[in-house]
N, CA, C and O atoms as a GROMACS GRO file, in nm:
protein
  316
    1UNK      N    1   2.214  13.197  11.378
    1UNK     CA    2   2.298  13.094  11.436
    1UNK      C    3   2.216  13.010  11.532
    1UNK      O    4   2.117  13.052  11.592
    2UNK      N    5   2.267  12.885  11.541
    2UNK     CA    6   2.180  12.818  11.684
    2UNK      C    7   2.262  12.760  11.753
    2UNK      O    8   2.372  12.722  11.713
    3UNK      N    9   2.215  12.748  11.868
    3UNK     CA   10   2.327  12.736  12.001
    3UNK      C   11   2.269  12.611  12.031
    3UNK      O   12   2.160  12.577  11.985
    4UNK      N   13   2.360  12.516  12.134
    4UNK     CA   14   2.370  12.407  12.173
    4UNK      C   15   2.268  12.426  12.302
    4UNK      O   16   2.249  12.526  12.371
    5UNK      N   17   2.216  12.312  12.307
    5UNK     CA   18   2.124  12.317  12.411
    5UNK      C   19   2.169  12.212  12.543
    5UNK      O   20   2.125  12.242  12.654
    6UNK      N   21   2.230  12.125  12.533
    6UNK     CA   22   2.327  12.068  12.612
    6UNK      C   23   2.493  12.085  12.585
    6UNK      O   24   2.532  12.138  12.481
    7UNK      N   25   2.589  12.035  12.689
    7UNK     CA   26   2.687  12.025  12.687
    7UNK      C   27   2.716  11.901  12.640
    7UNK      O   28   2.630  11.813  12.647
    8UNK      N   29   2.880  11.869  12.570
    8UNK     CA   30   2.914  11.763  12.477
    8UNK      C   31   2.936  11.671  12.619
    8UNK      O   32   2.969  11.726  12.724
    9UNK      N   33   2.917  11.546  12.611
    9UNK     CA   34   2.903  11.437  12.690
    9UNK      C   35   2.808  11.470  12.824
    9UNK      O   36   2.805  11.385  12.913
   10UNK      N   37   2.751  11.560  12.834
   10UNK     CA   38   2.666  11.582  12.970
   10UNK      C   39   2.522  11.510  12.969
   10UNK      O   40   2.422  11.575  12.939
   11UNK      N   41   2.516  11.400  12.996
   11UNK     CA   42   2.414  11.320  13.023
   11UNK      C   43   2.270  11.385  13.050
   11UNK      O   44   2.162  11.384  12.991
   12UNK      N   45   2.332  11.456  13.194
   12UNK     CA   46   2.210  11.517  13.248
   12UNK      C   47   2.122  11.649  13.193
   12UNK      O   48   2.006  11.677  13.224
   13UNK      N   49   2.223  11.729  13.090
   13UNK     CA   50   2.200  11.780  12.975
   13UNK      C   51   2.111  11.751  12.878
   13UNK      O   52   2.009  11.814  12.849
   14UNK      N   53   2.165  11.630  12.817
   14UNK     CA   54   2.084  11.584  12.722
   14UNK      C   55   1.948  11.550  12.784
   14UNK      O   56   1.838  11.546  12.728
   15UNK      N   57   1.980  11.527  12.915
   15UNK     CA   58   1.825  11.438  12.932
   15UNK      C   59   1.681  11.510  12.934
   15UNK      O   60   1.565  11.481  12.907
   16UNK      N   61   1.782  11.656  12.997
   16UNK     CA   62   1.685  11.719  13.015
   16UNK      C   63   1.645  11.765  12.874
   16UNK      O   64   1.524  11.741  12.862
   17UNK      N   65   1.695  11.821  12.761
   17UNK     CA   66   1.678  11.899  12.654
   17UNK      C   67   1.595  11.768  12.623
   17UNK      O   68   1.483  11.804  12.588
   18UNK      N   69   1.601  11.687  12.622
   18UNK     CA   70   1.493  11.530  12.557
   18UNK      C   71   1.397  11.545  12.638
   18UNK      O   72   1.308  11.468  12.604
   19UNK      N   73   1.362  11.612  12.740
   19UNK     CA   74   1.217  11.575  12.838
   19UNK      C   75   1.198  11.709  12.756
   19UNK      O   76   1.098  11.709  12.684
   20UNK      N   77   1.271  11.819  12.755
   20UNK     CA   78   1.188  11.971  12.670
   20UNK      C   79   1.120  11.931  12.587
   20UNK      O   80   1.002  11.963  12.591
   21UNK      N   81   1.166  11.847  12.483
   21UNK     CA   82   1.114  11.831  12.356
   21UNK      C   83   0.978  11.775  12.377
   21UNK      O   84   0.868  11.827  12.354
   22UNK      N   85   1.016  11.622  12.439
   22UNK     CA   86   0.865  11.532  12.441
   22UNK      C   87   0.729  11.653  12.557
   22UNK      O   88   0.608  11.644  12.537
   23UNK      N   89   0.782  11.736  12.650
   23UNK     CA   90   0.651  11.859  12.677
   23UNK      C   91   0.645  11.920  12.585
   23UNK      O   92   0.527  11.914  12.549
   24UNK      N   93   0.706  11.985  12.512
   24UNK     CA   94   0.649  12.048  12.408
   24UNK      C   95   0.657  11.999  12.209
   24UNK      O   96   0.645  12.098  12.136
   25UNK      N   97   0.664  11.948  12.181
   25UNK     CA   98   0.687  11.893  12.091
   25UNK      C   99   0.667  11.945  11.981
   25UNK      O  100   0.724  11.889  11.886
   26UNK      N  101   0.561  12.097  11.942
   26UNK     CA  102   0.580  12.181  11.853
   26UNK      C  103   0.718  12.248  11.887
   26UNK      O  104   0.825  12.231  11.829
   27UNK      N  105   0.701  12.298  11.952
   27UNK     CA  106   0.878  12.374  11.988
   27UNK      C  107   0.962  12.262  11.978
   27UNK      O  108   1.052  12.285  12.059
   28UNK      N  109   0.986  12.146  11.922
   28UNK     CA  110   1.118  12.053  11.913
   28UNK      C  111   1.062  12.056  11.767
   28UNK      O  112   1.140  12.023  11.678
   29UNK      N  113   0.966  12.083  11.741
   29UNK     CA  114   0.973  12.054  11.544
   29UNK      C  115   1.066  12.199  11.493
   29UNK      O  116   1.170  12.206  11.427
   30UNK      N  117   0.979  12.308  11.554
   30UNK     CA  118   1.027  12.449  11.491
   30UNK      C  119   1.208  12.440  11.539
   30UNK      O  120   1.280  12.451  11.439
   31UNK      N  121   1.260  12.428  11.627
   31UNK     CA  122   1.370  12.386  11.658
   31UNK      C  123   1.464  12.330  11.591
   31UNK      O  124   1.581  12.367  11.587
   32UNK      N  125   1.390  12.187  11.507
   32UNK     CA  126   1.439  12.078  11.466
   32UNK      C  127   1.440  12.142  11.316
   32UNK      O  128   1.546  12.117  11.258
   33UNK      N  129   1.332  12.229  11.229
   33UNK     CA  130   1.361  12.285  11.096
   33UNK      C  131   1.459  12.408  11.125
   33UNK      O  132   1.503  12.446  11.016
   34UNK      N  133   1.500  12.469  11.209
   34UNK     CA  134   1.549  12.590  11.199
   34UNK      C  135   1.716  12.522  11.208
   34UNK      O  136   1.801  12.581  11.142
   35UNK      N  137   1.751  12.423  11.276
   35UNK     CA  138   1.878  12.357  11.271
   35UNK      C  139   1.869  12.259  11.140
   35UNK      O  140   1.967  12.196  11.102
   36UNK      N  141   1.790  12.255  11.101
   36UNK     CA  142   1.824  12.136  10.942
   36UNK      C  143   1.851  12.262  10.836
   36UNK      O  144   1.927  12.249  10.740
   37UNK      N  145   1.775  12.392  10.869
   37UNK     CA  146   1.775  12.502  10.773
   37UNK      C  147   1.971  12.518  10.780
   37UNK      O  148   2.048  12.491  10.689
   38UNK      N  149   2.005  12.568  10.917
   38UNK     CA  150   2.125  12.607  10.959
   38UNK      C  151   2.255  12.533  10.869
   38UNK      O  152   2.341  12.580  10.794
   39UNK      N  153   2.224  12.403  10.914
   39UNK     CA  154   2.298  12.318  10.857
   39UNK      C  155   2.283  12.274  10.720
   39UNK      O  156   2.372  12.211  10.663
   40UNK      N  157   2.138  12.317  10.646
   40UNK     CA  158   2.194  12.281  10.442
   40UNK      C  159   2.224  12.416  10.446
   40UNK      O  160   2.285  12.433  10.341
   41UNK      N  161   2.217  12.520  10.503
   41UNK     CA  162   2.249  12.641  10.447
   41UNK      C  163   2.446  12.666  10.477
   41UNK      O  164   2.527  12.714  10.397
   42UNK      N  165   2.471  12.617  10.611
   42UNK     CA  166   2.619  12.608  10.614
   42UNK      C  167   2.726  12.510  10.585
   42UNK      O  168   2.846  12.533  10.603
   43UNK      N  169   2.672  12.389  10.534
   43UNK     CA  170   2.725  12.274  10.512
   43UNK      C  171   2.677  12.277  10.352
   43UNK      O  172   2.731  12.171  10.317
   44UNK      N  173   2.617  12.324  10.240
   44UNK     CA  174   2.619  12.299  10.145
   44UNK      C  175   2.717  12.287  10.030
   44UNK      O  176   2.807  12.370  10.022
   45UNK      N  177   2.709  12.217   9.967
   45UNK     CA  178   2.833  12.153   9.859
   45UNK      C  179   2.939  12.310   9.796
   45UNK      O  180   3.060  12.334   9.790
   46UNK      N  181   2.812  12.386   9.761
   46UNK     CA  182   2.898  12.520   9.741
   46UNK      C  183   3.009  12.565   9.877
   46UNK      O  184   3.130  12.557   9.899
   47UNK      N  185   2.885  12.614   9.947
   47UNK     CA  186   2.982  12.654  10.061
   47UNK      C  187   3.117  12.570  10.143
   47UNK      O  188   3.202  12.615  10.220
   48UNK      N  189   3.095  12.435  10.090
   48UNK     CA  190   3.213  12.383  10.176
   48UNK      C  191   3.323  12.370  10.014
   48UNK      O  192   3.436  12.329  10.040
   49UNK      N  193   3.306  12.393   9.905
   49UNK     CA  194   3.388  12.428   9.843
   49UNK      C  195   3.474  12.528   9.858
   49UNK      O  196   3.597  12.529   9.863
   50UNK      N  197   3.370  12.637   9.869
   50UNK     CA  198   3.401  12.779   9.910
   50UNK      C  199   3.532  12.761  10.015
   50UNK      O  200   3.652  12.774   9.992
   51UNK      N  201   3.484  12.738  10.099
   51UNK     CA  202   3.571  12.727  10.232
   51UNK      C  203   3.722  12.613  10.194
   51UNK      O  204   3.836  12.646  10.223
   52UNK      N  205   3.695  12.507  10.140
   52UNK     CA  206   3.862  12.448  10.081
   52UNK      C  207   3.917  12.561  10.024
   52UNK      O  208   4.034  12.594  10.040
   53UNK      N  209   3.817  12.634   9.945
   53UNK     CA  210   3.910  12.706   9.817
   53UNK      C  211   3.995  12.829   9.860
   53UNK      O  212   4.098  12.869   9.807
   54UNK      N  213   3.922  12.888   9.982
   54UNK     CA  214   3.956  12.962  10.059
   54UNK      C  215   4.108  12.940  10.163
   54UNK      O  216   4.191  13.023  10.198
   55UNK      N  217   4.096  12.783  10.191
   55UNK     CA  218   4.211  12.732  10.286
   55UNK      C  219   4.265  12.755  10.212
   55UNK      O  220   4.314  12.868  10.219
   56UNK      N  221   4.304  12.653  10.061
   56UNK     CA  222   4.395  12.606   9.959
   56UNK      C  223   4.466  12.723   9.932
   56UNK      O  224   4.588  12.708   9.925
   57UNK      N  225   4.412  12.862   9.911
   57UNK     CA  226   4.441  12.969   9.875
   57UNK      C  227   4.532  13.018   9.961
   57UNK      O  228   4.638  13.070   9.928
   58UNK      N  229   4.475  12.996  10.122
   58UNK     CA  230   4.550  13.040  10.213
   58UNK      C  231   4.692  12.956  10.261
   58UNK      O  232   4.772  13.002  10.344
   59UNK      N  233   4.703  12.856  10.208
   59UNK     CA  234   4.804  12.761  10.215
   59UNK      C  235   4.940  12.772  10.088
   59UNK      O  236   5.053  12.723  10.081
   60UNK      N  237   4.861  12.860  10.002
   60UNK     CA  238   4.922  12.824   9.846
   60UNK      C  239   4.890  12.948   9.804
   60UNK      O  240   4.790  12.948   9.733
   61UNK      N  241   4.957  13.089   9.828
   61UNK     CA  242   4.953  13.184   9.803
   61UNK      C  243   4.971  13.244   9.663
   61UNK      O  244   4.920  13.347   9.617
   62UNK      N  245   5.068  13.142   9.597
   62UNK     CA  246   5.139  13.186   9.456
   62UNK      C  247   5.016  13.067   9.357
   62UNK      O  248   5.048  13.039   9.242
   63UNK      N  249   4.912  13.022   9.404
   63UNK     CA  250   4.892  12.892   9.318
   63UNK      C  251   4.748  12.974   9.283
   63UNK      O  252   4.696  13.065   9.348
   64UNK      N  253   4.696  12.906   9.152
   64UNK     CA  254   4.634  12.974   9.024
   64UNK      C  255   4.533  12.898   9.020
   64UNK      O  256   4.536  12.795   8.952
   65UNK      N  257   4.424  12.935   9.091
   65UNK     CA  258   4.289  12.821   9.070
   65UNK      C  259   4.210  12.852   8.974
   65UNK      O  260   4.213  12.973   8.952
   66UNK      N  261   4.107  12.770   8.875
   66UNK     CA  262   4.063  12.845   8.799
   66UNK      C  263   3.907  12.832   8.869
   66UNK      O  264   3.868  12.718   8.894
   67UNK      N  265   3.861  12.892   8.885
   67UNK     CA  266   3.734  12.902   8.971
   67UNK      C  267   3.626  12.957   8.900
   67UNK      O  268   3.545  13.029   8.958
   68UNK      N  269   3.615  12.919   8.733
   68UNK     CA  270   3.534  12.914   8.668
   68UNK      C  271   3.443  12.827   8.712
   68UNK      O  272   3.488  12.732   8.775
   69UNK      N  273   3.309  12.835   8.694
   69UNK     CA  274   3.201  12.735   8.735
   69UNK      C  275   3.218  12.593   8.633
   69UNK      O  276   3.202  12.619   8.513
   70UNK      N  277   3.238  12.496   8.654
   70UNK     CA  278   3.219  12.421   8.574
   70UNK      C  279   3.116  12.307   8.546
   70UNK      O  280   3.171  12.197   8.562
   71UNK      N  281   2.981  12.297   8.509
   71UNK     CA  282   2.912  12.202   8.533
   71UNK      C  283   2.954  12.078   8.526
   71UNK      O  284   3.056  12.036   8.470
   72UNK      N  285   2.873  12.019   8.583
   72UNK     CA  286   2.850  11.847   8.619
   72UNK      C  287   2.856  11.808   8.468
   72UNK      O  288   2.818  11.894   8.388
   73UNK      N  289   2.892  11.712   8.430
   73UNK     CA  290   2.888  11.636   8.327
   73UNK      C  291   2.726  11.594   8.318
   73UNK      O  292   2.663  11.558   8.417
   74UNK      N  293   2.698  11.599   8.256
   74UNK     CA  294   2.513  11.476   8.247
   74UNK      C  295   2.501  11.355   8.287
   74UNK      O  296   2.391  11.310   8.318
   75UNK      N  297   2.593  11.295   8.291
   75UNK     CA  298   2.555  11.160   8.378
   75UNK      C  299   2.593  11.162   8.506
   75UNK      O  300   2.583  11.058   8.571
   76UNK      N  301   2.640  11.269   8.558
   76UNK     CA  302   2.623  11.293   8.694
   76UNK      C  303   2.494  11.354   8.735
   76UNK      O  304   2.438  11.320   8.839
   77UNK      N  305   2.438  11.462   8.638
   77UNK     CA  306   2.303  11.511   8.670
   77UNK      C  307   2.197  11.401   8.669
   77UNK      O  308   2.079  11.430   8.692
   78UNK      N  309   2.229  11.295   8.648
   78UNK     CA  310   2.146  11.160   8.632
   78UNK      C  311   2.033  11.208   8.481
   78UNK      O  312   1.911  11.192   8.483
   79UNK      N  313   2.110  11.264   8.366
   79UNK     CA  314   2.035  11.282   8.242
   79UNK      C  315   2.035  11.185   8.141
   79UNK      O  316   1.971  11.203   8.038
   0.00000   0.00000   0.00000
């Protein structure tokens, strides 16, 4: 998981986590891949399917999804 390094609207927060970075600036890269990792790994197209299919389910107890995989058509795969 990765944690916030400032508070939401805290100026003086941000400013500082922006002076961290520009002193060290390897530690704002490794930082900066480990939150891009975080985020395609928890935001990916599967997983945020996952997670509707999961609400929908939880909203619609009696309802019948078919959650067979179904590929992309080919001109969506750009073939």
């Amino acid at each position: 998981a990765t944690q916030s390094i400032f508070e939401q609207e805290n100026v003086e927060q941000l400013a500082a986590a922006m002076q961290i970075c520009l002193d060290d600036p390897a530690a704002a890269i490794d930082r900066g891949r480990k939150a891009s990792h975080y985020v395609s790994e928890r935001f990916s197209p599967e997983n945020i399917v996952d997670q509707f299919l999961e609400i929908y389910q939880e909203m619609n107890p009696n309802s019948q999804i078919d959650l067979t995989p179904n590929p992309l058509p080919e001109r969506a795969r750009g073939l």
